[in-house]
N, CA, C and O of each residue as an XYZ file, in Angstrom:
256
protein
N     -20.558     27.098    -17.879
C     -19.114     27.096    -17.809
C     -18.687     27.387    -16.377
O     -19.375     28.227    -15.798
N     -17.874     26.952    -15.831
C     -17.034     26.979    -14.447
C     -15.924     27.037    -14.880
O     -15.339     26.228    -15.599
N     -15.500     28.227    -14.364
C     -14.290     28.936    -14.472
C     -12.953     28.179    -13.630
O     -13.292     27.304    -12.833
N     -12.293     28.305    -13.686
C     -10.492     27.799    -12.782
C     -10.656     28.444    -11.473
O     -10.083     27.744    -10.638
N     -11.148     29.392    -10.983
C     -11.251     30.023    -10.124
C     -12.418     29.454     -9.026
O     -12.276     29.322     -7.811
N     -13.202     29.262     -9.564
C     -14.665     28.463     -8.968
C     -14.307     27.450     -8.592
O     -14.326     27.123     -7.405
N     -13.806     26.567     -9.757
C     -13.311     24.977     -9.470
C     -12.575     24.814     -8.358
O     -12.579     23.745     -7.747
N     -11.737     26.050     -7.911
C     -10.853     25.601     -6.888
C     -11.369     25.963     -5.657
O     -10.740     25.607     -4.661
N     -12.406     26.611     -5.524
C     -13.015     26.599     -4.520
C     -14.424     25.766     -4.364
O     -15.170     25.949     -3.403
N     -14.674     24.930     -5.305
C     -15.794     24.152     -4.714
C     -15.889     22.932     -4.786
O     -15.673     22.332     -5.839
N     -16.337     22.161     -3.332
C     -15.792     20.387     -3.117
C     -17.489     19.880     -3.031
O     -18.524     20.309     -2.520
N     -17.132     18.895     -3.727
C     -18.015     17.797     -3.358
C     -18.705     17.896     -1.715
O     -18.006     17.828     -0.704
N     -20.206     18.068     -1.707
C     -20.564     18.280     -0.492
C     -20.714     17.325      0.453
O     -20.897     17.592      1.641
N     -20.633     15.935     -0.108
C     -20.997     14.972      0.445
C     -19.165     14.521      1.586
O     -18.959     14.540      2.799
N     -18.244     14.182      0.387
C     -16.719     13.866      0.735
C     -15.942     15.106      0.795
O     -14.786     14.942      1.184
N     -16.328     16.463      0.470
C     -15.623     17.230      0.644
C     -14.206     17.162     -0.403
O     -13.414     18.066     -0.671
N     -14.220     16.311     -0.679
C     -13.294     15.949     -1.988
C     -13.286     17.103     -3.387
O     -14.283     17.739     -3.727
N     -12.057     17.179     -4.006
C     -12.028     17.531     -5.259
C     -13.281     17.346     -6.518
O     -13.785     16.239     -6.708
N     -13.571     18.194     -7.082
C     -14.315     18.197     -8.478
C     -13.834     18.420     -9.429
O     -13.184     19.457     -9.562
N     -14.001     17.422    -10.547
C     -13.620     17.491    -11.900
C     -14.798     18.404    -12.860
O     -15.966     18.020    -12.921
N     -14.308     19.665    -13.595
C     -15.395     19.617    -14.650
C     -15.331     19.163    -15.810
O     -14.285     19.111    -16.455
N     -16.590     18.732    -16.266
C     -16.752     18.113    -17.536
C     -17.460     18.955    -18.466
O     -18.397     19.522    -17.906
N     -17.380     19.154    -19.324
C     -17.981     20.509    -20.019
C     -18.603     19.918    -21.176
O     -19.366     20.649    -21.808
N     -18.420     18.707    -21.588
C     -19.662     18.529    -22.655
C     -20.561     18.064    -22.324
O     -21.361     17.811    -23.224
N     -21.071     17.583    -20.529
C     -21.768     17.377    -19.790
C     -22.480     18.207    -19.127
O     -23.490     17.854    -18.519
N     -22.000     19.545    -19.160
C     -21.815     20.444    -18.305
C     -22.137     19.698    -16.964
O     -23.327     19.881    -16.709
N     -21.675     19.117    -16.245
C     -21.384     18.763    -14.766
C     -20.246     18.511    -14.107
O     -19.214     18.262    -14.729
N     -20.295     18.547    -12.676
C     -19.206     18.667    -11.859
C     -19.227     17.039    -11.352
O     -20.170     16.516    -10.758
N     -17.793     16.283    -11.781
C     -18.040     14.762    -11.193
C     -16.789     14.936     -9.336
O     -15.863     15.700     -9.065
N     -17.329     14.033     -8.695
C     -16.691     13.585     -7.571
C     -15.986     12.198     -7.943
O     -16.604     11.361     -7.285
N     -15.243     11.717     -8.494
C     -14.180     10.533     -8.351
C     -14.715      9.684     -7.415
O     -15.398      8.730     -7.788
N     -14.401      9.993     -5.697
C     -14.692      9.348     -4.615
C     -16.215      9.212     -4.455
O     -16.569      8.101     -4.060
N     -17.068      9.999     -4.651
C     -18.496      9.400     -4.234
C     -19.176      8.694     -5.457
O     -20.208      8.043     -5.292
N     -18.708      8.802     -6.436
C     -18.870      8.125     -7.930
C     -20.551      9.202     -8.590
O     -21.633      8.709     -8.912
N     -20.180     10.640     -8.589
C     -21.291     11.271     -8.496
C     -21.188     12.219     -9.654
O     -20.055     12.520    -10.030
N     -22.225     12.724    -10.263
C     -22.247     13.676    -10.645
C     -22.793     14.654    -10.951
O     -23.650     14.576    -11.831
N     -22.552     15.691    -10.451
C     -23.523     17.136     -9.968
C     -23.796     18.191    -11.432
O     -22.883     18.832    -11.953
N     -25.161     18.193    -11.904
C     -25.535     19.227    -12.804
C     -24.702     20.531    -12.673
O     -24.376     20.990    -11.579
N     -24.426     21.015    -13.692
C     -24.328     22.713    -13.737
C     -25.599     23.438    -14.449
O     -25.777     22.980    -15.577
N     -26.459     24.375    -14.112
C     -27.799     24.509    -14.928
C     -27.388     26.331    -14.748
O     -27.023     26.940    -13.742
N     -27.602     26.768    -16.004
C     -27.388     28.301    -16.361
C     -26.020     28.474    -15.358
O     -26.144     29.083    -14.296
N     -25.189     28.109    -15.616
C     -24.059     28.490    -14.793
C     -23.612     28.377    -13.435
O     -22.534     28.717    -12.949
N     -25.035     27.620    -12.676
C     -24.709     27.484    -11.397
C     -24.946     26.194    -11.349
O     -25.782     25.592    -12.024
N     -23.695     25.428     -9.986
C     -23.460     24.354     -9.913
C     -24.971     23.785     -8.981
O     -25.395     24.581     -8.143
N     -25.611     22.646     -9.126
C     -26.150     22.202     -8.109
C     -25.609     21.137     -7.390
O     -25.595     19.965     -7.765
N     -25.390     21.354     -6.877
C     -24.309     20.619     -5.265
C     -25.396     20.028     -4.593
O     -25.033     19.890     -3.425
N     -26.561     19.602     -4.736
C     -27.061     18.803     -3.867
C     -27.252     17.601     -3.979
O     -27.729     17.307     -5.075
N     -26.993     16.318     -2.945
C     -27.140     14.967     -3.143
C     -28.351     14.332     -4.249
O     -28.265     13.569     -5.211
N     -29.849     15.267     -3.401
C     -30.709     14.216     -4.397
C     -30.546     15.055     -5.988
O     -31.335     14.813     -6.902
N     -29.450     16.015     -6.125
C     -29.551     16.275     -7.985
C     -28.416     15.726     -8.884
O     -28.102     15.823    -10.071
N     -27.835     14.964     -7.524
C     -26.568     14.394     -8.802
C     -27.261     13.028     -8.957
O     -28.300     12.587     -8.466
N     -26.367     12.510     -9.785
C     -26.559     11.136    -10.820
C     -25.427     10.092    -10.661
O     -24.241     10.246    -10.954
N     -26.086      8.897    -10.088
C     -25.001      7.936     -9.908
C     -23.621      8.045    -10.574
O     -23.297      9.057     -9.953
N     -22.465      7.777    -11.414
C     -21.480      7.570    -12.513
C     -21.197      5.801    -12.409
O     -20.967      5.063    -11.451
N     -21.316      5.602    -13.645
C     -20.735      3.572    -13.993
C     -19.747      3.488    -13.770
O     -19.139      4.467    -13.337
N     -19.052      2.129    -13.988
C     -17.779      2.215    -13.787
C     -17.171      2.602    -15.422
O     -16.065      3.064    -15.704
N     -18.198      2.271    -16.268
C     -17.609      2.636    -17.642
C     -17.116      4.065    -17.547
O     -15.951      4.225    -17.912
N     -17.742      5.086    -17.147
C     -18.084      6.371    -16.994
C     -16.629      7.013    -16.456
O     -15.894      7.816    -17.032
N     -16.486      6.415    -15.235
C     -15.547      6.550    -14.532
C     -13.902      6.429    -15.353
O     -12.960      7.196    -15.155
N     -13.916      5.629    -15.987
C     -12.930      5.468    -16.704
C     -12.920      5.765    -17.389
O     -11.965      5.295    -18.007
N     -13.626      6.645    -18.126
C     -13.120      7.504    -19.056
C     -13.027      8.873    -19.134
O     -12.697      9.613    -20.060
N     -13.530      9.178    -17.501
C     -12.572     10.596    -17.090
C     -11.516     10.914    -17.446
O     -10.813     10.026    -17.928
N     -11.035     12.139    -17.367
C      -9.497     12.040    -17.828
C      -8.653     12.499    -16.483
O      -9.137     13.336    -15.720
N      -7.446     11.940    -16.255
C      -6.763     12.569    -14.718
C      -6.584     13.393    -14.783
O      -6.106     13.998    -13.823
């Protein structure tokens, strides 16, 4: 779980951009780099080679 407080302090490392969480994923997506970063026991992994491409299906069914 990532709290409201966390979320607003942590960007995408690559674009520096906003993160969405997804919680039945538990991961953190980037919009702009089309990415998405594990959360494992509560901590985010923010590193390039641990996120996972996102489709465009994927993408669209984020919610804004």
């Amino acid at each position: 779980m990532v709290d409201e407080k966390t979320l607003a302090i942590l960007a995408c490392p690559l674009c520096k951009g906003k993160l969405l969480w997804i919680a039945e994923q538990q991961e953190l997506v980037c919009r702009g780099d089309r990415l998405a970063y594990p959360v494992k026991q509560g901590i985010p992994m923010l590193l390039s080679h641990e996120a996972r491409e996102l489709t465009s299906a994927e993408l669209e069914q984020l919610p804004s």
